[in-house]
C-alpha positions in Angstrom: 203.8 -127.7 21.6 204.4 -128.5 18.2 207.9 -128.8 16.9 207.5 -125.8 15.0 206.2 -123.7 18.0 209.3 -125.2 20.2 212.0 -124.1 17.5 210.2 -120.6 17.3 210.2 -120.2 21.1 214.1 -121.1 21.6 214.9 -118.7 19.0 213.3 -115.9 21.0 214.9 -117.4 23.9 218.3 -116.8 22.0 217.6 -113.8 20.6 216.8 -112.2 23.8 220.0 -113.5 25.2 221.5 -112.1 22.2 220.1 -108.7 23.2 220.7 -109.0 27.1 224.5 -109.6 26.4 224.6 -107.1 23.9 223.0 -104.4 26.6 225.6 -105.6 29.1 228.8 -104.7 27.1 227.3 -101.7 26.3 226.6 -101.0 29.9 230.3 -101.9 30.6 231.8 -98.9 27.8 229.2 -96.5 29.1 230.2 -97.6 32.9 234.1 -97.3 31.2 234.0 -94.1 29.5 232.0 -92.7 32.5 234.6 -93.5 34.9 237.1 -92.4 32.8 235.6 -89.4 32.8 234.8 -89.0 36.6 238.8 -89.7 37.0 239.6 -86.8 34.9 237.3 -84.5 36.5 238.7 -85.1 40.0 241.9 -84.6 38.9 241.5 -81.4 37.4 238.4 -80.0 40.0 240.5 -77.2 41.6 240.9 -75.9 38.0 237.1 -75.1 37.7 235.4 -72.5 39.2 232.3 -73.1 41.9 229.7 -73.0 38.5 231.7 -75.3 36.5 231.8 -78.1 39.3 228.1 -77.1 39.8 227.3 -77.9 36.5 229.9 -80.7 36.3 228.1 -82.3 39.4 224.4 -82.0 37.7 225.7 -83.6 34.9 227.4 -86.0 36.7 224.2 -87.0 38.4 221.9 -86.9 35.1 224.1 -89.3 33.7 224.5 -91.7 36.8 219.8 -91.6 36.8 220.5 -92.9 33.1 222.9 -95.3 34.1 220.2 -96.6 36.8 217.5 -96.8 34.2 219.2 -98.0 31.4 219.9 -101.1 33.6 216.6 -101.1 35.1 215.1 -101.7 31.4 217.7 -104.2 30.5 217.0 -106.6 33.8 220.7 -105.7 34.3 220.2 -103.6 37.5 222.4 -105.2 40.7 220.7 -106.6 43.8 220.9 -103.8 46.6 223.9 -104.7 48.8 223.5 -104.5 52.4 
């Protein structure tokens, strides 16, 4: 490749670090807030009645699917652990 071509192709290659890193702290405040959140909720679960913790629960789970995709789009999903 021409030099041109190879500075081009490392500044993609930084830029998509750029962005990868960028997706990883914001995974880490989502991943935060979320358990932050979670703490709360346990905390306080005997306060709620059966359709608030339903509800609480569904939610819970909706959010955790994000979670999974969000890293699964990134390339910032874990290796399964056996």
């Amino acid at each position: 490749m021409s030099k041109t071509q190879d500075k081009r192709a490392a500044r993609i290659a930084e830029q998509k670090a750029f962005i990868k890193q960028r997706r990883l702290q914001e995974l880490k405040v989502l991943e935060a807030q979320f358990n932050l959140g979670l703490e709360l909720y346990e905390k306080n679960k005997e306060k709620l009645s059966a359709e608030e913790i339903e509800q609480m629960e569904a939610e819970k789970q909706k959010f955790m699917d994000s979670l999974f995709k969000f890293k699964k789009e990134h390339g910032l999903a874990e290796e399964p652990q056996e």
